[in-house]
C-alpha positions in Angstrom: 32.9 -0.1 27.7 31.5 3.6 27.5 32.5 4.6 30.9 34.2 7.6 31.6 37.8 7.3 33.4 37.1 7.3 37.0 38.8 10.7 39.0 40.4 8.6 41.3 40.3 11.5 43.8 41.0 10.3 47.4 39.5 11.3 51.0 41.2 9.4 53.8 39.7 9.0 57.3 41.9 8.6 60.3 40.7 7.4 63.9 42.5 7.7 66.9 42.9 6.7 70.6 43.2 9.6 73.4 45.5 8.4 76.0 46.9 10.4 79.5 50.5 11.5 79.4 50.6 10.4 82.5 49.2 7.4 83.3 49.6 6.2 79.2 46.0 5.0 79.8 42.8 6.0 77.4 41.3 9.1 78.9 37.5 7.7 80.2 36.3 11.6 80.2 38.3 14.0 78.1 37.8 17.7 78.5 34.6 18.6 77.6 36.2 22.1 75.0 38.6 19.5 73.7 36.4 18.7 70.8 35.3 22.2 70.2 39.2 23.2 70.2 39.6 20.9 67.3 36.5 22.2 65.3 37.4 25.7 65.6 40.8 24.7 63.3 39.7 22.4 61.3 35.7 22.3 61.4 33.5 19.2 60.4 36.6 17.3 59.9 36.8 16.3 63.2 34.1 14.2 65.1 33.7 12.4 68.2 33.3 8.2 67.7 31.5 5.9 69.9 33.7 6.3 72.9 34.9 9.4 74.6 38.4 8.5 74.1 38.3 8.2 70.4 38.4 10.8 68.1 38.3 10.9 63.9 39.4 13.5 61.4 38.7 13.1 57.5 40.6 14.8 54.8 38.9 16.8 51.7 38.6 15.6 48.8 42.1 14.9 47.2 42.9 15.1 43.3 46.5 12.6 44.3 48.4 11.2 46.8 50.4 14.2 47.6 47.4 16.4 48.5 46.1 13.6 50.9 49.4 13.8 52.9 49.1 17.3 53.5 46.1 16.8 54.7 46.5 14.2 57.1 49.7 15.5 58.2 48.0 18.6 59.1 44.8 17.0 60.7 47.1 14.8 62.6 48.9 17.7 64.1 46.0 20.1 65.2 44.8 16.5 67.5 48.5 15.9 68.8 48.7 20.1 69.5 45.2 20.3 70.9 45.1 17.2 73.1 48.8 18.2 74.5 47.4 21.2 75.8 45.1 18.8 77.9 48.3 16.5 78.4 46.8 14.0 76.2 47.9 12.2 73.2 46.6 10.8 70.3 47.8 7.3 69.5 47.0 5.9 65.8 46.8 2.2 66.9 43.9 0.2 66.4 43.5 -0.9 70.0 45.1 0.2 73.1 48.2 -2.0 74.5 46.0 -2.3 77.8 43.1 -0.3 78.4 40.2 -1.9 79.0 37.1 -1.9 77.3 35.0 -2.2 80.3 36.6 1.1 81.7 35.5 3.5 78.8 32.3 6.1 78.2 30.1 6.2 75.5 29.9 9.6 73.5 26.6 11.2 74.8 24.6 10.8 71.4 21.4 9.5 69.6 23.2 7.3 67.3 25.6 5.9 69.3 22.7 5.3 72.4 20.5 3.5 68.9 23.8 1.8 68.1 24.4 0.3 71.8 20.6 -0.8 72.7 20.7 -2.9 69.2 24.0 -4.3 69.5 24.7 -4.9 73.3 27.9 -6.4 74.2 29.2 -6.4 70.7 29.1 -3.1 70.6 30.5 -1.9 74.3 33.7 -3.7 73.3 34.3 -1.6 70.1 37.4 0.3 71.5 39.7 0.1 67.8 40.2 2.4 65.6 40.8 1.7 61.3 41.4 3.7 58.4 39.1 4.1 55.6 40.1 5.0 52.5 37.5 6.8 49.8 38.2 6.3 46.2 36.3 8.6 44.0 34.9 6.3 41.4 31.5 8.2 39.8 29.6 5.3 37.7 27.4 2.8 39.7 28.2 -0.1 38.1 31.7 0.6 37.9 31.9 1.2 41.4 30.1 -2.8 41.7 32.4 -4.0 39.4 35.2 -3.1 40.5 34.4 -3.9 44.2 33.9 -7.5 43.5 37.4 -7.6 42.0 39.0 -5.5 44.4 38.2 -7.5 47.3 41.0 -10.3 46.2 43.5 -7.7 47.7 42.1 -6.5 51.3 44.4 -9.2 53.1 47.3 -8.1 51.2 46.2 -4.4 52.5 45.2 -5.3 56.1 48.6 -7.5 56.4 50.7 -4.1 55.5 48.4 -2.0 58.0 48.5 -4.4 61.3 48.4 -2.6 64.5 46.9 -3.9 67.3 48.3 -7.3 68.8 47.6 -6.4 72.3 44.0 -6.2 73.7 43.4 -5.7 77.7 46.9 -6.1 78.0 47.9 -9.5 76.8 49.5 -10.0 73.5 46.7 -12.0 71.4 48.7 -13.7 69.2 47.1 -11.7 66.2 49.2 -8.9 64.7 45.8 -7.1 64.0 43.3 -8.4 66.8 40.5 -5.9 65.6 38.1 -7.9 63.2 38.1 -10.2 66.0 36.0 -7.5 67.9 34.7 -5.5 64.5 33.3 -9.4 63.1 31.0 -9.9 66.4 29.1 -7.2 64.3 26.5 -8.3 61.7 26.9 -6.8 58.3 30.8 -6.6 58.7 33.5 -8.7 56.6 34.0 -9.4 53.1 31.3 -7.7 50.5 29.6 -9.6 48.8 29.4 -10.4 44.6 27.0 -8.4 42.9 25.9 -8.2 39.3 24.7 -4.9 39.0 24.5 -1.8 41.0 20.8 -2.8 41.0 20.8 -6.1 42.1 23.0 -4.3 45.5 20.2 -1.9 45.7 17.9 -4.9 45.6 19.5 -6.3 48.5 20.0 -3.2 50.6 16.5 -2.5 50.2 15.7 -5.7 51.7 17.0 -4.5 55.4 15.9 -1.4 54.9 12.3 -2.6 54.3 12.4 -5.3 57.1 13.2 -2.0 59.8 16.8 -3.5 60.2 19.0 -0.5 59.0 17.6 2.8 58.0 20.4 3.2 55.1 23.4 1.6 53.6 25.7 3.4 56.3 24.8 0.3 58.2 26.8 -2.2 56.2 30.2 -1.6 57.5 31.4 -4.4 54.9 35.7 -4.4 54.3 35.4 -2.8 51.1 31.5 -0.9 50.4 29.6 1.5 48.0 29.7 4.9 49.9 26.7 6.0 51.1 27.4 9.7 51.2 29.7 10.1 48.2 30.5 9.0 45.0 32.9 6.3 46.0 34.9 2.9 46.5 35.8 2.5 50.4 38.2 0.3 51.7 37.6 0.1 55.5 39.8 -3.6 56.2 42.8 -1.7 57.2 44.0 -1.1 60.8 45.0 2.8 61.3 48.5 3.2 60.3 50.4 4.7 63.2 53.1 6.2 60.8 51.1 9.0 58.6 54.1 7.4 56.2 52.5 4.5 56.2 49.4 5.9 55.8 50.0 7.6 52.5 52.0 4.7 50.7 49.2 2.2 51.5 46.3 4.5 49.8 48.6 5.5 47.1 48.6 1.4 46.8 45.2 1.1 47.0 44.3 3.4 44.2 46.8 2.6 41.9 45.2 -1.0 42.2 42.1 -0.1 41.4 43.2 2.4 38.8 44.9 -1.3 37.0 41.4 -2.8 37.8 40.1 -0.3 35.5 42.7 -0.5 33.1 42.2 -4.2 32.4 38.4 -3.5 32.0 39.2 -1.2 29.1 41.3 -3.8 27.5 38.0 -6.6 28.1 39.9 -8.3 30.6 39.5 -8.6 34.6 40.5 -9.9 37.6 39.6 -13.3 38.2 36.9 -13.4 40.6 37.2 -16.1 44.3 35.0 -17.3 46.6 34.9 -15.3 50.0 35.8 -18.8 51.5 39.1 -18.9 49.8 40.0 -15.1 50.1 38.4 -15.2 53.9 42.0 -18.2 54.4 43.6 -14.8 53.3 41.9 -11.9 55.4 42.6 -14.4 58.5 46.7 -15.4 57.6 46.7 -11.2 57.7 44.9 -11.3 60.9 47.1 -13.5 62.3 50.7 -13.2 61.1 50.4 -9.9 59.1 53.3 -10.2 55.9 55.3 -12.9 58.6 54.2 -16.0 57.0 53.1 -15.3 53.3 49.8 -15.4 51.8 48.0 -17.9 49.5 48.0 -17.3 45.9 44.8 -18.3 44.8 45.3 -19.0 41.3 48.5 -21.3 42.0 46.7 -22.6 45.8 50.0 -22.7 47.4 51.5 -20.0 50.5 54.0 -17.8 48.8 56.0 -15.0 50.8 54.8 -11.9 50.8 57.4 -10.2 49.5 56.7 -11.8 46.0 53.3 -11.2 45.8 54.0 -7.2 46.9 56.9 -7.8 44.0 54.1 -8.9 41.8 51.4 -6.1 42.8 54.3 -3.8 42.7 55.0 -4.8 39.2 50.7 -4.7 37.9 50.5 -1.4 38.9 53.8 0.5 38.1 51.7 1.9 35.2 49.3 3.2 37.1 51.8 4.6 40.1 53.3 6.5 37.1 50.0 8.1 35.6 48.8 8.7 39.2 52.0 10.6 39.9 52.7 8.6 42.9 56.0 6.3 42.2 57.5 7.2 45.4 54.5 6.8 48.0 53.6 3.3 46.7 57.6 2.0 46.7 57.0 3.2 50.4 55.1 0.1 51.0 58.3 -2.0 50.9 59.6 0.6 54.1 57.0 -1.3 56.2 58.1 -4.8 55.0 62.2 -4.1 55.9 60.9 -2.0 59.3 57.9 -4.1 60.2 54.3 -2.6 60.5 53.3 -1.0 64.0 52.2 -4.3 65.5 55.9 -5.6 64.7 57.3 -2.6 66.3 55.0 -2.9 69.4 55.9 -6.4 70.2 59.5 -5.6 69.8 59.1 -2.5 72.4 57.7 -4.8 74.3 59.7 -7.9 74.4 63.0 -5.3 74.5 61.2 -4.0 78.1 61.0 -7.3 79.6 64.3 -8.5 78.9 65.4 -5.7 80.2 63.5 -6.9 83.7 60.6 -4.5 83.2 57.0 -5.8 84.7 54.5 -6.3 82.2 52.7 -2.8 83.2 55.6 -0.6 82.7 56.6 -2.5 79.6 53.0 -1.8 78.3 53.1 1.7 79.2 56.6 1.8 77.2 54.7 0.9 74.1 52.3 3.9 74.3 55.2 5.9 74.6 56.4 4.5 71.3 53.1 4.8 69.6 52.6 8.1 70.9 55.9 9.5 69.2 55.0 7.7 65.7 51.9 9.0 65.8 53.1 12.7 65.5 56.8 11.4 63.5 57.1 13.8 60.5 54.2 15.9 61.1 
């Protein structure tokens, strides 16, 4: 094949909702020398989001798994130190058990003003938070390849990250009720199948010439070419609210592309579906995260998800063992015996009511619960 063995260094970026001790509501107008609190410890890896009470931190470049917890670990904890000295808390959950969208503040800036006028409603409702995951992967057409292979496993990956099943507070239904807001977005889902790294450019160049987008940062696909670095990001998942979590489901995600690129070596791949048929997937995740199995595609029937982790498990022990990163991927099986965030909201929940809680304190009993596993372990 000629191409050099990918780095596979990782950069992981974390967003967050700011909520009042207090009240457990998001914060409409945090402190104004909140923000510059956090960038004197940790500098440009911190930076406002669309709303004022969101917040993201990225880690530096990686060379494994281990370096990307300390990382996150210790980005996590200057935003749960800072914002308690405001009585605030961060909460890693991809929407807030019952905030509303209507109530919040847009972040006083150019972009986000651009990003508003363009999108309109879509856009005001955009009050979740996801993780995206950076894979350093250096060749173009590598990076192409492998993306239209890699996109088979985003459900599995979004069904192991679910974390926001209540919106405005009402349970939805949905273990991860985000894409339904994030898809009202154009440019958003699954990527798409390219041949080439130039036939992507092709496309991209379209939009760009027509005045729609000014660069490739605009396609906020699941899985896309980075525009600012030299890498694969994955950008389906809900933000863990366990950094545990976290760091077993990117160790899983590189070690499966890692395999990806194994196979190619060999002159074998990953077969190759239709976004219909993996789309069936992305929603089952949506809906019932790991409850009810997904579909294996090449047998078209719903199997459990425990066998299919078995069977991921089992592709990429290889690569877990040459990334150096056993332990954080067997991790993954912690959130299939404790339940993923959404799982452990619900149950907070439904524990309140029976208890003869109203539906407000019960709510605000769920912040407190995301509020400790947000900072567990750091």
């Amino acid at each position: 094949m000629g191409t050099t063995e990918p780095k596979f260094t990782l950069g992981i970026e974390e967003e967050y909702l700011l909520v009042d001790r207090e009240t457990r509501a998001l914060v409409i107008e945090p402190p104004k020398n909140l923000m510059s609190e956090c960038e004197e410890l940790i500098g440009e890896q911190v930076s406002s989001e669309l709303l004022q009470s969101q917040i993201e931190v990225g880690t530096k470049v990686c060379k494994n798994v281990q370096e990307a917890r300390v990382e996150l670990r210790r980005l996590r904890k200057v935003i749960v130190n800072v914002a308690a000295n405001h009585n605030l808390a961060p909460i890693a959950a991809s929407t807030h058990p019952f905030s509303s969208w209507l109530d919040q503040k847009q972040t006083p800036k150019d972009r986000y003003e651009a990003l508003t006028v363009e999108m309109q409603g879509a856009a005001r409702r955009l009050v979740i938070c996801g993780m995206h995951v950076h894979v350093g992967i250096e060749n173009d057409e590598l990076r192409i390849d492998l993306m239209n292979q890699m996109s088979y496993f985003l459900p599995h990956l979004l069904a192991l990250s679910c974390s926001s099943p209540f919106w405005c507070g009402r349970d939805t239904g949905l273990k991860s009720y985000r894409l339904t807001i994030f898809d009202a977005l154009p440019r958003t889902g699954l990527p798409e199948h390219f041949a080439s790294w130039a036939e992507y450019q092709r496309h991209v160049q379209i939009l760009i010439d027509a005045g729609l987008i000014e660069d490739s940062t605009k396609i906020w696909w699941d899985l896309r070419p980075s525009a600012r670095y030299p890498t694969l990001e994955t950008r389906v998942m809900d933000v863990c609210t366990r950094v545990d979590d976290a760091i077993s489901l990117a160790a899983m995600l590189v070690c499966i592309l890692r395999m990806l690129y194994r196979l190619r070596t060999r002159n074998q791949r990953w077969r190759i579906y239709t976004q219909m048929l993996i789309r069936e997937n992305r929603w089952r995740a949506m809906r019932y995260s790991f409850d009810e199995g997904l579909v294996d595609l090449a047998r078209g029937v719903v199997v459990p998800f425990d066998e299919l982790l078995d069977e991921i498990l089992g592709l990429i022990a290889e690569d877990a063992e040459a990334l150096g990163c056993t332990r954080e991927v067997a991790g993954v099986r912690n959130i299939l015996t404790r339940g993923t965030s959404a799982h452990r909201q619900l149950r907070d929940f439904e524990l309140e009511q029976a208890a003869g809680k109203s539906v407000e304190d019960s709510l605000k009993a769920v912040v407190d619960t995301l509020i400790s596993d947000t900072a567990d372990g750091l």
